[in-house]
N, C-alpha and C positions, 0 to 999 in steps of 0.2 A: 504493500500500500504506500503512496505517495501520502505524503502533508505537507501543505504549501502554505505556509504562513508566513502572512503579507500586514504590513502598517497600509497599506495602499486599498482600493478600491476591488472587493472580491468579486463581486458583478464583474467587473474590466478584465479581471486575470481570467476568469471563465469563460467573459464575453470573445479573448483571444483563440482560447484552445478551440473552443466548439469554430471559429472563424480558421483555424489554422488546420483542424480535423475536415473539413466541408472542401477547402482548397486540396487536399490533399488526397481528399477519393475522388475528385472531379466527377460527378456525379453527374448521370445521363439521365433520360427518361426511363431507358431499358434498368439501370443500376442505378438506383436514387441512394441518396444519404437518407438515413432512418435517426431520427431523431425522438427522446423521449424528454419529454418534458413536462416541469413544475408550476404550481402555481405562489398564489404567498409574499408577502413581504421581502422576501430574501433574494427572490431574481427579480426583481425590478429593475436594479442598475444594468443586471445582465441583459436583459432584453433591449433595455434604453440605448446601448453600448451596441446591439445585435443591430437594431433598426438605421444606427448612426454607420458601420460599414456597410449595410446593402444603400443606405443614401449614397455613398459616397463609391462604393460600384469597386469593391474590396470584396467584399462575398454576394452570390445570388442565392438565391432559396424555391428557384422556380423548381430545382429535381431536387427540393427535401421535401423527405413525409415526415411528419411529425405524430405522435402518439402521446397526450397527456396522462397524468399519471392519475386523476381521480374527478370526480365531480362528487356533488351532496345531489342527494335525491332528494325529491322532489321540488328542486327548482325548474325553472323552464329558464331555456338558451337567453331568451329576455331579461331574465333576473340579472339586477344589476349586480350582484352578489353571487350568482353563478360563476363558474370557471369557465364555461362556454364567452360568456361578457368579459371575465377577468381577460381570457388570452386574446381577443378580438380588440378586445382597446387598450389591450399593454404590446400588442404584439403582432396581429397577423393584419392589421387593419394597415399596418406603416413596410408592410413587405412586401415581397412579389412573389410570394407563394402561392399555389394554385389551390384551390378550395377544396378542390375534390381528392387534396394531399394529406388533408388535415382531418386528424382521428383527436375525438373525444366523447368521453362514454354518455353513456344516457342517461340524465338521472329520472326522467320521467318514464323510461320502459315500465312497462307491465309486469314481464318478467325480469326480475333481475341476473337470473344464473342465466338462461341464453343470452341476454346484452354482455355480460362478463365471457361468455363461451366467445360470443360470435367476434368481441375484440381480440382476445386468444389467439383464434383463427385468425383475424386478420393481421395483424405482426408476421404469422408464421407464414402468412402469404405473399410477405413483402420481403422475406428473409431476416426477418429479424430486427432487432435494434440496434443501431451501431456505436450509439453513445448515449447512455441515460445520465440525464442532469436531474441533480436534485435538492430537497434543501432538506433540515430536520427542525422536528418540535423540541421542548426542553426537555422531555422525558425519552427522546432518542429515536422517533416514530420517523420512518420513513414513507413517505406516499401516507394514505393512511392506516397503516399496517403497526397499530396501537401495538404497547406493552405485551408481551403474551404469544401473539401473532406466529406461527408458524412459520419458518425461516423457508420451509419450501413451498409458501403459501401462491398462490396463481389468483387472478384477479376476481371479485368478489364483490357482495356487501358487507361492510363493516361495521359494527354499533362503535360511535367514537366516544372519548371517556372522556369525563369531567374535565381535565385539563385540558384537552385540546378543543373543549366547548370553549371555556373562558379564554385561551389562548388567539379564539377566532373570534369571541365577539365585538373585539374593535371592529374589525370590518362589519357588523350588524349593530352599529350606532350604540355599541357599550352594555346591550340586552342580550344577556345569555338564553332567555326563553325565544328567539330569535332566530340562533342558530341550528340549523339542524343536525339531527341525531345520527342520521346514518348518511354513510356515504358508498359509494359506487370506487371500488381502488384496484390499481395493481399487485400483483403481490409481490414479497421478498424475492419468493423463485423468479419470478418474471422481469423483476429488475436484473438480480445478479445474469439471467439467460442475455442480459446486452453484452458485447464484446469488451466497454469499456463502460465505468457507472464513475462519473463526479457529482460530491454532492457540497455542499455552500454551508458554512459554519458559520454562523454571527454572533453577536452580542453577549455580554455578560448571561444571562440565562442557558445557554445552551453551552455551558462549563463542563458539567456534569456528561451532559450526550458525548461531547468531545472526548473525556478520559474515558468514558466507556468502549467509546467508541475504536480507540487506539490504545489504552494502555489496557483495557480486561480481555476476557475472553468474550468466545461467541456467545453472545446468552438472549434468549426470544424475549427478555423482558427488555431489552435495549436493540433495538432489530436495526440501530445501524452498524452495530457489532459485526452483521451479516456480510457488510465488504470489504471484513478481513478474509474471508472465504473468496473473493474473486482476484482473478489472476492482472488486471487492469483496474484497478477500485482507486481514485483518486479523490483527498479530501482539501479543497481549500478555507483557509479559518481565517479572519481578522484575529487582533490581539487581545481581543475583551473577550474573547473564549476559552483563550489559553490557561484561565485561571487554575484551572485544576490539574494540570501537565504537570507530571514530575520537571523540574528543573535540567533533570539530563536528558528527558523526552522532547525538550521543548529546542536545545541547544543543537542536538543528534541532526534535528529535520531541518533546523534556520540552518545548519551551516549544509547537509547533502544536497538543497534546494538554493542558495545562494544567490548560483545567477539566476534564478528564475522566476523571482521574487518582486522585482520591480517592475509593475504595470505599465507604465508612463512609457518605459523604455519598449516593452513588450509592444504596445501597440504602437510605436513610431519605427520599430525594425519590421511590424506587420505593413505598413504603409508603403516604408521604402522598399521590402520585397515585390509585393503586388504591383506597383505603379511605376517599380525597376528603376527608381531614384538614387 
């Protein structure tokens, strides 16, 4: 496992790789880049940073399919609070990506196990995922594959707990009766089946998810534990996460990671490669 801990902007350093991953399979119609993605406070910068090189004609998105990692049921695409609205006005609304690229789950199906089957299928009909981005809650939840959650779990519905009610009700005007209870998610298995999984570490709160995550073992009550088990599993953290790293944990990765640390730089070497400056 990679840990890229950055004083810099972790949106930008993500926003790079996923731009420097995409240049790199030159992606056709026939062979698209398969992208899996997040919603949530945490890729914001990321997506903001995504929209600012397809303006600037550094990466295109017309042969990426994208696959979201979860919706809440029973909202409708309209919900201003839906993840369908979340990714259309943080994201798909400012790109040139083709409509009929774009997977996310249903949260108003009927049935819930064929919507989650028939996503399933479609990944495996695309070939798979080629990079899942991701972010976590403070109790270490990935997608929403709560505490508990089966590490070989495949996508599903989820009852979400207490915490990641209150966690979400900022975005539902501060009322946790508001938010709802079950969601529509990927699972662990079906994250770690991508080729490569980065997932987005912030703030003081998500201290604890971070050392679980890297200094314990695998454990389904901390299921980002889960991509210490993948062969490509990359984690990037600002420095108000680090709080709980052993001091020689924290030393080990700033200095194996080094040069790879500075954003600023990162994306001004992405600029003068593409534009051959």
């Amino acid at each position: 496992m990679r840990v890229i801990i950055t004083d810099k902007n972790i949106g930008d350093w993500a926003a790079v790789y996923v731009a420097k991953k995409i240049l790199e399979a030159k992606p056709s119609a026939e062979k698209p880049f398969v992208l899996g993605l997040p919603t949530g406070g945490t890729p914001l910068a990321m997506y903001k940073r995504l929209i600012q090189f397809c303006k600037d004609g550094i990466i295109s998105f017309e042969n990426v399919v994208t696959f979201n990692m979860d919706e809440y049921v029973g909202l409708s695409p309209e919900n201003d609070q839906s993840y369908h609205y979340y990714m259309y006005n943080n994201f798909f609304n400012h790109i040139d990506i083709k409509e009929e690229n774009i997977n996310i789950l249903n949260g108003l199906a009927e049935d819930y196990k064929k919507e989650c089957e028939r996503y399933e299928e479609k990944i495996k009909s695309v070939g798979g995922i080629d990079l899942f981005l991701g972010g976590i809650g403070p109790d270490g939840h990935i997608a929403f594959n709560e505490p508990g959650s089966s590490l070989s779990s495949r996508t599903r519905d989820k009852e979400l707990t207490m915490d990641t009610i209150i966690a979400n009700a900022r975005f539902f005007e501060g009322d946790i009766s508001k938010v709802p209870t079950l969601a529509l998610t990927v699972g662990v298995g079906t994250i770690l089946d991508a080729r490569e999984v980065l997932i987005m570490v912030n703030g003081h709160n998500k201290a604890r998810a971070l050392h679980n995550a890297v200094e314990q073992g695998v454990n389904h009550m901390w299921t980002i534990s889960a991509l210490q088990l993948h062969p490509k599993g990359i984690i990037v953290s600002d420095e108000a996460a680090c709080g709980e790293l052993k001091v020689g944990t924290y030393r080990y990765f700033k200095d194996i990671e080094g040069k790879n640390l500075d954003t600023d730089k990162l994306i001004e070497d992405l600029y003068r490669e593409v534009k051959g400056e």
